[in-house]
C-alpha positions, 0 to 999 in steps of 0.5 A: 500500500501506499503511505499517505505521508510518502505520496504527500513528500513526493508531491512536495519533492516534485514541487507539487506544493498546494492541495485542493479539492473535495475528498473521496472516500478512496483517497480518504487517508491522503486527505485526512493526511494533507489536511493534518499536514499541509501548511496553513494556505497550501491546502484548501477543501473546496466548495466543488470539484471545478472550484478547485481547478480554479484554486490550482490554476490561481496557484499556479499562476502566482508561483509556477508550480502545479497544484494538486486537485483530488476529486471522486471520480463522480466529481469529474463532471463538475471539472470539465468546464475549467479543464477544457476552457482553462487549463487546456493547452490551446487555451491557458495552458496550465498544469496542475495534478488530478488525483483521482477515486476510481469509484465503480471500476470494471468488475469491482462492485460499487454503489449504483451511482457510481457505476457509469461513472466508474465504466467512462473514466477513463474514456473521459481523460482520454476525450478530455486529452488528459494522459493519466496513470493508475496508482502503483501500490508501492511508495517507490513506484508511486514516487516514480509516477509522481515525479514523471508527471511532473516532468510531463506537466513543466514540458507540457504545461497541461493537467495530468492525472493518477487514477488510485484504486480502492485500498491504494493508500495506506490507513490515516486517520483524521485529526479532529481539531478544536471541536467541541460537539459533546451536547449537539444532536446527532444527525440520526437524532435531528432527522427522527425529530424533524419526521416527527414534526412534519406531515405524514404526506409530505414530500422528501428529497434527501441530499446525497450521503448519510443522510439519506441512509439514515432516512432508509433506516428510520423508515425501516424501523419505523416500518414506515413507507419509503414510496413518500422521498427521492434519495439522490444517492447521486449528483451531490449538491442538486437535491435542493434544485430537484425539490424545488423542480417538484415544488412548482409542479406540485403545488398542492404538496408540502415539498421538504428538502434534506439538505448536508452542509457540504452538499449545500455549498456545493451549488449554493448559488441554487438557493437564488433561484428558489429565492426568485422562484418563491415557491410556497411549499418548500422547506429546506433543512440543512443538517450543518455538522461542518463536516465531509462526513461520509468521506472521512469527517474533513472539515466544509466551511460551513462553521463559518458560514450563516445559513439563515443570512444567506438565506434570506439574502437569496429570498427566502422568506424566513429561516432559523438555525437550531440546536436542540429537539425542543428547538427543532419542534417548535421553530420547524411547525412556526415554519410550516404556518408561513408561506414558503421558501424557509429554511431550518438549519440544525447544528448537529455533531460529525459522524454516524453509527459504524453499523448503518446500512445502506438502501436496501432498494434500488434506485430505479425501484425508488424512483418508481414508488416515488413517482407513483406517490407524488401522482396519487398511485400509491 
C-alpha cells in the first residue's frame, strides 16, 4: 500500500506544493493526511470539484508550480468546464495534478451511482486529452509516477492525472481539531425529530450521503413507507434544485428538502433561484455538522458560514438555525404556518453509527414508488 505521508513528500519533492479539492472516500487517508499536514494556505477543501481547478490554476499562476486537485471520480463532471476552457493547452495552458477515486471500476462492485461513472473514466481523460496513470501500490513506484508527471506537466504545461484504486493508500486517520460537539444532536437524532414534526404526506428529497441512509433506516424501523422521498444517492449538491423542480409542479404538496452542509455549498448559488422562484411549499433543512462526513469527517466551511443570512439574502422568506429537539419542534411547525421558501438549519455533531446500512432498494425501484406517490398511485 501506499503511505499517505510518502505520496504527500513526493508531491512536495516534485514541487507539487498546494492541495485542493473535495475528498473521496478512496483517497480518504491522503486527505485526512494533507489536511493534518499541509501548511496553513497550501491546502484548501473546496466548495466543488471545478472550484478547485480554479484554486490550482490561481496557484499556479502566482508561483509556477502545479497544484494538486483530488476529486471522486463522480466529481469529474463538475471539472470539465475549467479543464477544457482553462487549463487546456490551446487555451491557458496550465498544469496542475488530478488525483483521482476510481469509484465503480470494471468488475469491482460499487454503489449504483457510481457505476457509469466508474465504466467512462477513463474514456473521459482520454476525450478530455488528459494522459493519466493508475496508482502503483508501492511508495517507490508511486514516487516514480509522481515525479514523471511532473516532468510531463513543466514540458507540457497541461493537467495530468493518477487514477488510485480502492485500498491504494495506506490507513490515516483524521485529526479532529478544536471541536467541541459533546451536547449537539446527532444527525440520526435531528432527522427522527424533524419526521416527527412534519406531515405524514409530505414530500422528501434527501441530499446525497448519510443522510439519506439514515432516512432508509428510520423508515425501516419505523416500518414506515419509503414510496413518500427521492434519495439522490447521486449528483451531490442538486437535491435542493430537484425539490424545488417538484415544488412548482406540485403545488398542492408540502415539498421538504434534506439538505448536508457540504452538499449545500456545493451549488449554493441554487438557493437564488428558489429565492426568485418563491415557491410556497418548500422547506429546506440543512443538517450543518461542518463536516465531509461520509468521506472521512474533513472539515466544509460551513462553521463559518450563516445559513439563515444567506438565506434570506437569496429570498427566502424566513429561516432559523437550531440546536436542540425542543428547538427543532417548535421553530420547524412556526415554519410550516408561513408561506414558503424557509429554511431550518440544525447544528448537529460529525459522524454516524459504524453499523448503518445502506438502501436496501434500488434506485430505479425508488424512483418508481416515488413517482407513483407524488401522482396519487400509491
Amino acid at each position: 500500500m501506499v503511505s499517505p505521508k510518502s505520496f504527500f513528500e513526493a508531491c512536495e519533492k516534485n514541487n507539487i506544493d498546494f492541495f485542493t479539492g473535495v475528498p473521496d472516500s478512496l483517497l480518504a487517508d491522503f486527505c485526512a493526511y494533507v489536511a493534518n499536514k499541509a501548511e496553513v494556505g497550501a491546502h484548501v477543501i473546496a466548495a466543488n470539484e471545478g472550484n478547485a481547478v480554479g484554486l490550482a490554476a490561481g496557484h499556479y499562476l502566482a508561483t509556477e508550480h502545479p497544484g494538486l486537485v483530488y476529486l471522486q471520480n463522480s466529481g469529474l463532471g463538475n471539472t470539465v468546464n475549467p479543464l477544457v476552457s482553462l487549463a487546456d493547452p490551446i487555451v491557458y495552458s496550465i498544469p496542475m495534478l488530478l488525483v483521482i477515486g476510481w469509484r465503480g471500476r470494471d468488475s469491482v462492485p460499487d454503489e449504483p451511482q457510481h457505476a457509469k461513472q466508474g465504466k467512462i473514466t477513463e474514456v473521459l481523460l482520454d476525450t478530455l486529452g488528459i494522459p493519466y496513470v493508475i496508482l502503483p501500490d508501492s511508495d517507490i513506484e508511486a514516487g516514480n509516477e509522481i515525479k514523471k508527471a511532473r516532468i510531463y506537466m513543466q514540458e507540457k504545461n497541461a493537467p495530468f492525472a493518477i487514477l488510485v484504486k480502492e485500498k491504494t493508500f495506506s490507513p490515516y486517520v483524521y485529526e479532529q481539531k478544536n471541536r467541541q460537539e459533546e451536547n449537539l444532536l446527532s444527525r440520526e437524532e435531528a432527522l427522527s425529530c424533524v419526521l416527527d414534526v412534519i406531515p405524514n404526506d409530505a414530500v422528501i428529497v434527501s441530499t446525497t450521503g448519510k443522510l439519506s441512509r439514515e432516512l432508509f433506516e428510520l423508515r425501516e424501523v419505523r416500518k414506515e413507507n419509503h414510496s413518500h422521498e427521492f434519495l439522490t444517492v447521486g449528483g451531490m449538491g442538486h437535491a435542493s434544485q430537484i425539490a424545488l423542480g417538484i415544488a412548482l409542479a406540485k403545488p398542492d404538496k408540502k415539498i421538504f428538502c434534506f439538505d448536508g452542509d457540504g452538499a449545500a455549498i456545493m451549488h449554493l448559488g441554487g438557493w437564488g433561484v428558489i429565492g426568485q422562484m418563491k415557491p410556497k411549499n418548500f422547506t429546506h433543512v440543512v443538517f450543518n455538522n461542518g463536516a465531509h462526513d461520509s468521506v472521512g469527517g474533513q472539515p466544509t466551511a460551513a462553521r463559518v458560514m450563516d445559513f439563515p443570512v444567506i438565506a434570506k439574502a437569496c429570498g427566502y422568506t424566513n429561516a432559523v438555525q437550531v440546536t436542540t429537539m425542543e428547538e427543532i419542534k417548535n421553530s420547524l411547525t412556526q415554519l410550516q404556518q408561513q408561506d414558503g421558501p424557509v429554511l431550518l438549519e440544525i447544528n448537529i455533531k460529525s459522524g454516524a453509527r459504524a453499523n448503518l446500512g445502506r438502501p436496501t432498494r434500488t434506485p430505479i425501484e425508488n424512483k418508481n414508488d416515488f413517482m407513483q406517490f407524488l401522482n396519487g398511485n400509491e
